[in-house]
C-alpha positions in Angstrom: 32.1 317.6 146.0 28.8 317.8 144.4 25.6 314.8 144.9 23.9 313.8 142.4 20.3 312.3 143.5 19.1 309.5 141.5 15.0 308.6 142.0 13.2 305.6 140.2 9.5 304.2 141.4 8.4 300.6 140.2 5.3 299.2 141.0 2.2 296.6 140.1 -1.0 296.0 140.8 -2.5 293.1 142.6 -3.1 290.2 140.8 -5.9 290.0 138.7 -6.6 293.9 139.1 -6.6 296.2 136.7 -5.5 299.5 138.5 -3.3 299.9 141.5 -4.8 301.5 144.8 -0.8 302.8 145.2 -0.4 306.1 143.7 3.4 307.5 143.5 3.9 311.6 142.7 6.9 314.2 142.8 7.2 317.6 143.0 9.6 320.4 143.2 9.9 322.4 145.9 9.6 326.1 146.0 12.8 326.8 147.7 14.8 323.7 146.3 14.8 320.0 146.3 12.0 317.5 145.5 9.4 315.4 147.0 8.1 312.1 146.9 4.8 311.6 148.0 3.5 307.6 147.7 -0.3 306.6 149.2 -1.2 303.7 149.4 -5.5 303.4 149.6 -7.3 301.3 151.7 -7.9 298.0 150.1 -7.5 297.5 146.2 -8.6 298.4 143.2 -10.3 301.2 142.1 -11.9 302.7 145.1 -8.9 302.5 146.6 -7.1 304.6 143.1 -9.9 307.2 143.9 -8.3 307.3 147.8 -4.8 307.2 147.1 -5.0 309.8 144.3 -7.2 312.2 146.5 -4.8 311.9 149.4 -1.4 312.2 146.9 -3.1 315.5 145.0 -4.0 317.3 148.5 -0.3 316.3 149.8 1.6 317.7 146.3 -0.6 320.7 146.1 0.6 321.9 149.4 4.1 320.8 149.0 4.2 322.9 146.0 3.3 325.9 147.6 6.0 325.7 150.5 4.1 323.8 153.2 6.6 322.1 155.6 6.0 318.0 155.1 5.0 317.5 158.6 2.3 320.1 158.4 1.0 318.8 154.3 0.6 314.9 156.1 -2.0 316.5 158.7 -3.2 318.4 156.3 -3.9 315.7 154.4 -5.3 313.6 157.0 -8.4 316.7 158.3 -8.7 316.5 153.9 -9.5 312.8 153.9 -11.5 312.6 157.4 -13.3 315.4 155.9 -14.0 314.5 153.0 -14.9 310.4 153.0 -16.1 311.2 156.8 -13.6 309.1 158.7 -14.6 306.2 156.9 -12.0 305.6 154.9 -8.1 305.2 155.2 -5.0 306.1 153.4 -1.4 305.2 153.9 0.7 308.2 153.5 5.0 308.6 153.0 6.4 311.2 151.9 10.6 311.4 151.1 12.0 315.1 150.6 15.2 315.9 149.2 15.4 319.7 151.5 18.0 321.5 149.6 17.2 324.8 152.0 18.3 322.5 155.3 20.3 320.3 153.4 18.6 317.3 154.7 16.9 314.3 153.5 13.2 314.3 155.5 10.6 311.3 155.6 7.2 311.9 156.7 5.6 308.6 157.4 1.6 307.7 158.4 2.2 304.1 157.7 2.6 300.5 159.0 5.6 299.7 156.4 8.7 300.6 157.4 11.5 302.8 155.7 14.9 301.5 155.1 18.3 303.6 154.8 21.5 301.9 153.5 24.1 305.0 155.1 27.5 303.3 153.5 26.9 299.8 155.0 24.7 300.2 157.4 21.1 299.7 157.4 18.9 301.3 159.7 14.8 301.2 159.8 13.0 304.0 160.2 9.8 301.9 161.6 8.6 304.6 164.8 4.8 303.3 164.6 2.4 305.7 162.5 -1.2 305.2 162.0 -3.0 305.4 158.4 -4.6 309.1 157.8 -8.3 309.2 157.5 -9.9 308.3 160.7 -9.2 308.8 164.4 -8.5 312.5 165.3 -5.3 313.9 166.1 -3.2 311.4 164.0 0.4 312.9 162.7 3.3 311.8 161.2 6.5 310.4 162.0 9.2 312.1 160.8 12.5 311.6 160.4 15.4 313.8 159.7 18.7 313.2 158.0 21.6 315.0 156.5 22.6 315.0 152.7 25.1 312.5 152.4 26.7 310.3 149.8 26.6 306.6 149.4 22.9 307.1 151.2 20.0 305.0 149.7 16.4 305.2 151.1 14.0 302.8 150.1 10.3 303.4 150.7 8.2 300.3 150.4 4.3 299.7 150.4 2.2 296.6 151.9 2.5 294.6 148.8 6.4 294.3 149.0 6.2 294.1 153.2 4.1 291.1 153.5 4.8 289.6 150.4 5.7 286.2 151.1 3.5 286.1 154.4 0.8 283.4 153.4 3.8 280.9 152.9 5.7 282.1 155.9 8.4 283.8 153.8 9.7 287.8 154.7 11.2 290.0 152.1 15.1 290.8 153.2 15.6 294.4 152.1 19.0 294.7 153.4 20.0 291.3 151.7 18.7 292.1 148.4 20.5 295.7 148.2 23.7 294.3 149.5 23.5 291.5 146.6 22.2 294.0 143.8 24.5 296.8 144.9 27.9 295.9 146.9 29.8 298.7 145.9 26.9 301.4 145.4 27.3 301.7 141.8 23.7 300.2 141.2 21.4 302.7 139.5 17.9 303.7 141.6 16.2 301.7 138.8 17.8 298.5 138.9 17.1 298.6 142.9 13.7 299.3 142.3 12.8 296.5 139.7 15.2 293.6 142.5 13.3 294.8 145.2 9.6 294.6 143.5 10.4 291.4 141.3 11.5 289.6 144.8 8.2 290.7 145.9 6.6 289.3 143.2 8.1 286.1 143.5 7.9 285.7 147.1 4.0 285.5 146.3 4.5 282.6 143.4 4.0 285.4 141.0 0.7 286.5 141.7 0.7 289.8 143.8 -1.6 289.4 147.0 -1.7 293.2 147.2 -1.0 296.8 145.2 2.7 296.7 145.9 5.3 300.0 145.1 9.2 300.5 145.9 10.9 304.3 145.8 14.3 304.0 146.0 16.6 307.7 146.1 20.2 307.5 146.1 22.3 309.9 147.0 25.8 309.8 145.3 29.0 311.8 145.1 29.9 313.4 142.1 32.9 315.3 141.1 31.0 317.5 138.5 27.7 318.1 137.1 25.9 319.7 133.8 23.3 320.8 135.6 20.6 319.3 133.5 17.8 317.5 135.7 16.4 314.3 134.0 13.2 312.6 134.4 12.3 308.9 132.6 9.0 307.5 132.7 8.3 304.1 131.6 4.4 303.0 132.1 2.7 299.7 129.6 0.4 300.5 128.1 
């Protein structure tokens, strides 16, 4: 039996801003698999563009060249304490497909919680992490999980997590994917766009903040070509 990973990203801005402070990047790993790195900068806009893309270009840069996740998230964080003087913070999560270990690793320095759908089953990956950027000594929580089919981690930023919180409403991750997926046959894409357009509409259609999803799926498949894809879609 072979798995087949399937990755899509979907994501807006807040309303009425022109650029999103979230910043979503993958790479390939030296010794096989890929990463996912999302940051999400402090505030909106574009000072918080500039953060998030300073934070996500440290954390690929060293992910490329072998660095274990764990170590590339404190990395990450002495590069931004450095470098805006511990002024300034960043959210940090980074998903990793390890084909070396076989496992499925998130990194996370962030209030939003993970979610894994393992078969029916939802667990949260929520152990408390601070932002990087500004007290000493922060590091990661990381989680570890084996390869497995019919597994589907979703990585969310604040924009989907408090969406909704103004009128009192919560977004219901595990609702959603049961609804938009019952039998896991839902593609990573399709997840992505439920998950962020119940966002959207739990704040009346007007973002209150940057907000991103990263879905990967893991799936069993009997045979494969061997041909990795990639799609971007991006208006222009």
């Amino acid at each position: 039996m072979h798995l087949n990973l399937d990755m899509a990203a979907a994501k807006v801005s807040k309303y009425a801003s022109r650029e999103s402070g979230d910043t979503v990047e993958i790479v390939e790993r030296p010794h096989g698999g890929i990463s996912i790195v999302v940051a999400d900068g402090q505030r909106s806009g574009h000072s918080a563009k500039l953060i998030s893309n300073l934070v996500a270009r440290k954390a690929i840069a060293l992910l490329a060249e072998g660095v274990r996740d764990g170590a590339v998230a404190r990395a990450a964080h002495d590069y931004l304490t450095t470098h805006r003087s511990g002024q300034v913070s960043c959210e940090l999560t980074i998903a990793s497909v390890d084909l070396v270990t076989g496992s499925l690793v998130l990194s996370r320095n962030a209030r939003c919680p993970s979610l894994l759908r393992r078969n029916d089953e939802f667990v949260w990956l929520d152990t408390p992490a601070e932002a990087i950027g500004i007290r000493r000594n922060t590091k990661p929580a990381i989680a570890e999980l084996a390869l497995a089919p019919d597994n589907t981690l979703i990585v969310i930023t604040d924009g989907v997590w408090s969406a909704g919180a103004v009128a009192g409403s919560v977004i219901d991750l595990p609702a959603l994917l049961c609804a938009a997926d019952p039998e896991h046959t839902a593609t990573a894409t399709v997840l992505a766009d439920v998950i962020l357009h119940a966002a959207i509409g739990l704040d009346g259609g007007r973002p209150r903040d940057d907000a991103t999803v990263v879905v990967l799926k893991l799936a069993a498949c009997a045979e494969t070509d061997g041909v990795r894809r990639m799609r971007v879609e991006i208006p222009l």
